[in-house]
GUNU-788745 format. One record per atom (N, C-alpha, C, O): residue number from 1; y, x, z; residue in one letter. Coordinates in steps of 0.02 Angstrom, whole numbers, plus 50000, padded with zeros to 5 digits. Atoms other than C-alpha are relative to their C-alpha. Layout:
GUNU-788745
+-----+-------+-------+-------+---+
:   k :     y :     x :     z : r :
+-----+-------+-------+-------+---+
: NUM :     Y :     X :     Z : A :
...
+-----+-------+-------+-------+---+
This chain:
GUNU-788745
+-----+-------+-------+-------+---+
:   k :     y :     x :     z : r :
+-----+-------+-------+-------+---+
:   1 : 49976 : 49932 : 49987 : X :
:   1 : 51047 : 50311 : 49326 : X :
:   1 : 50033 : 50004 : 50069 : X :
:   1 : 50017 : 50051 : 50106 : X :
:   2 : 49984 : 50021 : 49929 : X :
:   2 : 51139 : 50250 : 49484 : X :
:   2 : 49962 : 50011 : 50062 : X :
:   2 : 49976 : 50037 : 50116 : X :
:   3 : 50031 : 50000 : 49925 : X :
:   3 : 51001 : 50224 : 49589 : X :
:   3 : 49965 : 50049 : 49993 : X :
:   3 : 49934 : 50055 : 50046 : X :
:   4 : 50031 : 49945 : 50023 : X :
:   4 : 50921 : 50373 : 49522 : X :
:   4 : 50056 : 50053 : 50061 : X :
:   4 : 50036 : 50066 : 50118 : X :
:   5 : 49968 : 49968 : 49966 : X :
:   5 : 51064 : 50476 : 49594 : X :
:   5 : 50015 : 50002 : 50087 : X :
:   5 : 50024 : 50048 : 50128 : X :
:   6 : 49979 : 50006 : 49929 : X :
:   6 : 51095 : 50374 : 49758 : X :
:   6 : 49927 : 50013 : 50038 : X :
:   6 : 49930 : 50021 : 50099 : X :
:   7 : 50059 : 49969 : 49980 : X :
:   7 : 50895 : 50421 : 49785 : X :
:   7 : 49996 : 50063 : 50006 : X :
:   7 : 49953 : 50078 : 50047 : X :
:   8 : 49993 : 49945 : 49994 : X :
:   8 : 50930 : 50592 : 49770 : X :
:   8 : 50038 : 50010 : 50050 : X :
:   8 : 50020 : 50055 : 50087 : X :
:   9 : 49947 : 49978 : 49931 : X :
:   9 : 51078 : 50591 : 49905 : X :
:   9 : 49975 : 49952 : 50049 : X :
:   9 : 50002 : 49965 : 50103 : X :
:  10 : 50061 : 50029 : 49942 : X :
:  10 : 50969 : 50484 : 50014 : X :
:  10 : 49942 : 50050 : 50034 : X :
:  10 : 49948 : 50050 : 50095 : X :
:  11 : 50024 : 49950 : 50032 : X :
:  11 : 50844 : 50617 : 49996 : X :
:  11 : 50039 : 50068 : 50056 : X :
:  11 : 50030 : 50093 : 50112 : X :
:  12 : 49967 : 49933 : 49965 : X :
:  12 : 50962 : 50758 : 50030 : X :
:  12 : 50018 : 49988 : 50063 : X :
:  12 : 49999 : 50027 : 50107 : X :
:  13 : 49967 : 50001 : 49936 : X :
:  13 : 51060 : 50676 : 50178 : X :
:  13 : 49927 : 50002 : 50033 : X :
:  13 : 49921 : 50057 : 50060 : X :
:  14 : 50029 : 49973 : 49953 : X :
:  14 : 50884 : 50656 : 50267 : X :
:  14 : 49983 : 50060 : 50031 : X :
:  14 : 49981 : 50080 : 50089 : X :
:  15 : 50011 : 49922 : 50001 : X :
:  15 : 50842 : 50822 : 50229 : X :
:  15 : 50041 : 50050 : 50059 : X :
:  15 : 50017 : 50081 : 50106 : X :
:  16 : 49950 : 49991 : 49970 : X :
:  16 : 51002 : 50875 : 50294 : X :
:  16 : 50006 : 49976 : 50096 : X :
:  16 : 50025 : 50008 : 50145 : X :
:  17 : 49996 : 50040 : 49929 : X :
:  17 : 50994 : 50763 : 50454 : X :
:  17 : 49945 : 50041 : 50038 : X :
:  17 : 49959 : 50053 : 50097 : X :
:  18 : 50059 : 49999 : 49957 : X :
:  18 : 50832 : 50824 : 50516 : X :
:  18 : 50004 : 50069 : 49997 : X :
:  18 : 49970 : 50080 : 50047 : X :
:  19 : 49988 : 49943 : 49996 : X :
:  19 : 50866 : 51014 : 50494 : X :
:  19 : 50023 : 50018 : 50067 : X :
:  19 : 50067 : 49989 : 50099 : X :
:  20 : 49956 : 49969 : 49910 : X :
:  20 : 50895 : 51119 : 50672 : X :
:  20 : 50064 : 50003 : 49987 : X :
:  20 : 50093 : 49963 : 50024 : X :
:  21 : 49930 : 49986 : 49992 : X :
:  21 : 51074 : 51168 : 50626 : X :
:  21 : 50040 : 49975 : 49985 : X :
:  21 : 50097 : 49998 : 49984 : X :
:  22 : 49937 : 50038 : 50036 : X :
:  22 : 51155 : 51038 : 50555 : X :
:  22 : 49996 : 49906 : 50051 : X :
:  22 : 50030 : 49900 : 50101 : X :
:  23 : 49987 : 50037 : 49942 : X :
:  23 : 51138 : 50872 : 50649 : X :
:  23 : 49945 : 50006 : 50040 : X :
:  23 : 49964 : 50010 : 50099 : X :
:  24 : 50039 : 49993 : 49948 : X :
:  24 : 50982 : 50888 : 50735 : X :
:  24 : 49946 : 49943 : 50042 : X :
:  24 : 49918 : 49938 : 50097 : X :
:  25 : 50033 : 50050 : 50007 : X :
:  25 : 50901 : 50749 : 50714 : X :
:  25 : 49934 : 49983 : 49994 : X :
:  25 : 49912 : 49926 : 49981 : X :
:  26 : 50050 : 49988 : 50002 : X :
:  26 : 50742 : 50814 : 50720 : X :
:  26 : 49938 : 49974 : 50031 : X :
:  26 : 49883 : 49962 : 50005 : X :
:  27 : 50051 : 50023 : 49959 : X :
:  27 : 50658 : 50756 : 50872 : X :
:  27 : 50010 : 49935 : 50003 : X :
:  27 : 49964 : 49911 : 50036 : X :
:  28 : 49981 : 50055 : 50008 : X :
:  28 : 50728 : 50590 : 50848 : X :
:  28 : 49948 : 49959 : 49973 : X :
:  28 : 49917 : 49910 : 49994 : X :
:  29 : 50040 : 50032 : 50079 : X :
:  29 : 50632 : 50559 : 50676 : X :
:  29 : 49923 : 50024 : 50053 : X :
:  29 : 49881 : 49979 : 50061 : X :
:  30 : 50073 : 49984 : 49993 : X :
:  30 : 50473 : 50657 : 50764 : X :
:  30 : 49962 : 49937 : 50061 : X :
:  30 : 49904 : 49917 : 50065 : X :
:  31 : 50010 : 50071 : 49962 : X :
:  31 : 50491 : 50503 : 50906 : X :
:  31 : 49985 : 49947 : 49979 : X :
:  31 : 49939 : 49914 : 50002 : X :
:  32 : 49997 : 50057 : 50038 : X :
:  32 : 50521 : 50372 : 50791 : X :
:  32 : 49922 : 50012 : 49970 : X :
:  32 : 49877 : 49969 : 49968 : X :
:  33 : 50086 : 49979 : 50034 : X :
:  33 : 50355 : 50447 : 50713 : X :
:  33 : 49940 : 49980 : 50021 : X :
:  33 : 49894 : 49957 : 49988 : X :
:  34 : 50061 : 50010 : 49979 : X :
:  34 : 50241 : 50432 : 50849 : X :
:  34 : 50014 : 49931 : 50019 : X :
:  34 : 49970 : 49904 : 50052 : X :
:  35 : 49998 : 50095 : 49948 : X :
:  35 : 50301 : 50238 : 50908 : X :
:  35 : 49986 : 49966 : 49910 : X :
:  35 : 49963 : 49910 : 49902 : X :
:  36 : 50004 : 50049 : 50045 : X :
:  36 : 50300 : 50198 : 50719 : X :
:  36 : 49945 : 50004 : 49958 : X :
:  36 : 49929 : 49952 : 49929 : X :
:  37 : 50083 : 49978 : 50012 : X :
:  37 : 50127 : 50276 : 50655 : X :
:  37 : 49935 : 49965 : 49984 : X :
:  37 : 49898 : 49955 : 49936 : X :
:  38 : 50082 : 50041 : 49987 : X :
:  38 : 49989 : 50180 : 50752 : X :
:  38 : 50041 : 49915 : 49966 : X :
:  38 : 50008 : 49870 : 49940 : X :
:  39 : 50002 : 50079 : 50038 : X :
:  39 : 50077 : 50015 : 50686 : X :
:  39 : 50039 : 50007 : 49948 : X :
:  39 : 50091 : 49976 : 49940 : X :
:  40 : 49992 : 49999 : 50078 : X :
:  40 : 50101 : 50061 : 50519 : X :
:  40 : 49928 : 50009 : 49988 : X :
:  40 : 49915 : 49984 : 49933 : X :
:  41 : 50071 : 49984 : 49979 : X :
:  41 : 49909 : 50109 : 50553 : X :
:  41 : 49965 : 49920 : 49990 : X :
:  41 : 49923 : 49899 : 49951 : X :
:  42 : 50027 : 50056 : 49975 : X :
:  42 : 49881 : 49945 : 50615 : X :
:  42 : 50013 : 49936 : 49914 : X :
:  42 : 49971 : 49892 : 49906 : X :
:  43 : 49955 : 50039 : 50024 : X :
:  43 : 49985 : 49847 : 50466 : X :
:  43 : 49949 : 50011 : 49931 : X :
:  43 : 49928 : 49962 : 49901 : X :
:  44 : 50055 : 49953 : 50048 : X :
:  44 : 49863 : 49965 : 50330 : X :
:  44 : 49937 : 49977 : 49999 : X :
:  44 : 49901 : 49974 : 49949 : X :
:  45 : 50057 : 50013 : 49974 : X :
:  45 : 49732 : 49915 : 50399 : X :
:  45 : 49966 : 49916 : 49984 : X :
:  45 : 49919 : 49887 : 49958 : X :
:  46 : 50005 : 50090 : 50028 : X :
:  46 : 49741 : 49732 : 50383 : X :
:  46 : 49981 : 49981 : 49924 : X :
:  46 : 49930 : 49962 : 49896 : X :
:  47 : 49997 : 49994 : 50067 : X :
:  47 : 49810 : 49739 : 50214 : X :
:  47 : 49916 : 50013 : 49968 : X :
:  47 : 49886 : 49966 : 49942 : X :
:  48 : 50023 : 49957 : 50021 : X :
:  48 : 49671 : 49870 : 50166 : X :
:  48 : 49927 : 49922 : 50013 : X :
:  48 : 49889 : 49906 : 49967 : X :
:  49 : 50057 : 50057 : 49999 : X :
:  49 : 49539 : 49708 : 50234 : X :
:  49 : 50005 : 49965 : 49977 : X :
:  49 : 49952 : 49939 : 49958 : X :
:  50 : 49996 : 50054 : 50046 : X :
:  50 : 49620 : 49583 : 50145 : X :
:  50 : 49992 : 50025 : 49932 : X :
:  50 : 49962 : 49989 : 49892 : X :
:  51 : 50026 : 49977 : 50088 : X :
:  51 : 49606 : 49680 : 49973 : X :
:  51 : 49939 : 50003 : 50009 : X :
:  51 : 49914 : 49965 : 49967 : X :
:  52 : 50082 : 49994 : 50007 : X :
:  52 : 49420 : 49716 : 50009 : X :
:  52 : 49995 : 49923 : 49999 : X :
:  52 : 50001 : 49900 : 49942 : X :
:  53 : 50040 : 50066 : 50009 : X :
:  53 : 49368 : 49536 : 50038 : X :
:  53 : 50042 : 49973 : 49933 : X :
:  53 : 50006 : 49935 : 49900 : X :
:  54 : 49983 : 50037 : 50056 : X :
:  54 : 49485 : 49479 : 49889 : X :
:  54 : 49985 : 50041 : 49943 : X :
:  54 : 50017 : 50037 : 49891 : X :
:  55 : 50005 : 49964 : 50074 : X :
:  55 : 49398 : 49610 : 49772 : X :
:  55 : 49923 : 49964 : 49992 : X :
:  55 : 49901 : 49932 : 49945 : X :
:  56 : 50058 : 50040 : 49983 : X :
:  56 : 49223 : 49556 : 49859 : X :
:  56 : 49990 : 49914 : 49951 : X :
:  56 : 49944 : 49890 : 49917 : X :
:  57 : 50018 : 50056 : 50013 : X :
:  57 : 49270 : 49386 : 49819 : X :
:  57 : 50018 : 49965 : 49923 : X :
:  57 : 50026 : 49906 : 49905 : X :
:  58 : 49951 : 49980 : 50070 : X :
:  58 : 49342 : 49445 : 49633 : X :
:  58 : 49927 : 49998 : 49971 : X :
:  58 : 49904 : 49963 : 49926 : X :
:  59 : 50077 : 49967 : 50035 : X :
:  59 : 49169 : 49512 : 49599 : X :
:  59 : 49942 : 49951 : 49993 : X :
:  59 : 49900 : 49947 : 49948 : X :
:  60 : 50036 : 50058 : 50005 : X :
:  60 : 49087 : 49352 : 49663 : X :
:  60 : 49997 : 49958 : 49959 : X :
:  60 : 49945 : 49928 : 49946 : X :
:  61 : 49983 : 50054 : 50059 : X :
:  61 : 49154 : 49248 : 49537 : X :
:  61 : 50004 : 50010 : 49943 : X :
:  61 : 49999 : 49965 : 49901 : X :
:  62 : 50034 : 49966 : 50052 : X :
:  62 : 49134 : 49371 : 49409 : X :
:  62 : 49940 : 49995 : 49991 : X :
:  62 : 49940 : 49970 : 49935 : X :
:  63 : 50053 : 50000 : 49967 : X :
:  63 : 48961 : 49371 : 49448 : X :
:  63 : 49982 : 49891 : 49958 : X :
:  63 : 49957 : 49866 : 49907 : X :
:  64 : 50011 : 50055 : 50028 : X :
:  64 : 48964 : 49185 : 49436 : X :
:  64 : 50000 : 49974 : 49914 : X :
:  64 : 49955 : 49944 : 49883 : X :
:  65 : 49973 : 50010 : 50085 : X :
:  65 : 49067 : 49176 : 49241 : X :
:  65 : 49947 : 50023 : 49985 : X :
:  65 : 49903 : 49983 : 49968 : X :
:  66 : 50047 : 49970 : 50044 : X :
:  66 : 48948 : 49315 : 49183 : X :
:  66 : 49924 : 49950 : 49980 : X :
:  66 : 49896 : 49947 : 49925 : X :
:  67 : 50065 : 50048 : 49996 : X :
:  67 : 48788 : 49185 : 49227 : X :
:  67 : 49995 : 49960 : 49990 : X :
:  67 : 49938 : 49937 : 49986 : X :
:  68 : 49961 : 50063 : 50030 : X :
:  68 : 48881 : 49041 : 49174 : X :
:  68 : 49995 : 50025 : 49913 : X :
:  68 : 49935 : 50027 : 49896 : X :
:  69 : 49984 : 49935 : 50081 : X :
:  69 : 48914 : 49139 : 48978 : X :
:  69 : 49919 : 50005 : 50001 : X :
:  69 : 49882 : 49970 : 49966 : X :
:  70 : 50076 : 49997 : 50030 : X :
:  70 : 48742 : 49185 : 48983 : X :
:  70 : 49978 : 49948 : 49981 : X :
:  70 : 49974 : 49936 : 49921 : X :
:  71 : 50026 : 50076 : 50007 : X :
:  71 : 48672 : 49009 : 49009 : X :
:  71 : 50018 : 49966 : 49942 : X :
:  71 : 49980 : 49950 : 49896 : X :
:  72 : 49978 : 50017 : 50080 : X :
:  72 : 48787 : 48946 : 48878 : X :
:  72 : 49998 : 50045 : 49940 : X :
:  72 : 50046 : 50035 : 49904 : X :
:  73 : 50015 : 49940 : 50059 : X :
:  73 : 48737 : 49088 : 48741 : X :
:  73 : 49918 : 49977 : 49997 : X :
:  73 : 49896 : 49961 : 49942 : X :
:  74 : 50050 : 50015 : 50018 : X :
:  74 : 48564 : 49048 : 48775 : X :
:  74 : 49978 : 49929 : 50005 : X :
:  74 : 49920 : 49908 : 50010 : X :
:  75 : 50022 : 50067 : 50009 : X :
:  75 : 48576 : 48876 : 48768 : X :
:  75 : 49943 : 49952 : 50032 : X :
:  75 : 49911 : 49905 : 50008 : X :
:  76 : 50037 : 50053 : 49953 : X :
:  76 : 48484 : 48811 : 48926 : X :
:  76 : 50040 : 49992 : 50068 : X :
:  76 : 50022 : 49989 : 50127 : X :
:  77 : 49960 : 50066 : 49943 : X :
:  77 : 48640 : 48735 : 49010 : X :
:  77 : 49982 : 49940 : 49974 : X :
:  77 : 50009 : 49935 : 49919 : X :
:  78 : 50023 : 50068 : 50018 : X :
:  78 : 48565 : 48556 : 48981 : X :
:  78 : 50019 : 49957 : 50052 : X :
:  78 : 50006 : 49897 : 50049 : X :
+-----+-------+-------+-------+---+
């Protein structure tokens, strides 16, 4: 319930912060935006290649079990 609440006033203070009339913090965050973007971009991206080849190589070996299981069901692993 705690962090429930301190997420909500986390939350609000940005809200708050980045508003024209109150601190003004606006163009700050819209700076921080464009320098932090392309390499959060970049960071996604990686990631996003290492899950493909480790689903690729998920599927491969699925692939393998399934043909393995067969073989032994029909009884000409010898």
């Amino acid at each position: 319930m705690v962090a429930l609440f301190i997420g909500f006033l986390f939350i609000a203070f940005s809200v708050f912060a980045v508003l024209p009339g109150c601190l003004g913090w606006g163009a700050f965050v819209i700076e921080f935006l464009k320098g932090a973007v392309p390499v959060l971009a970049l960071i996604s991206g990686f990631v996003s290649i290492l899950i493909g080849a480790a689903d690729i190589k998920d599927k491969a070996e699925a692939k393998k079990e399934e043909l393995a299981a067969a073989k032994i069901q029909d009884g000409t692993d010898k």
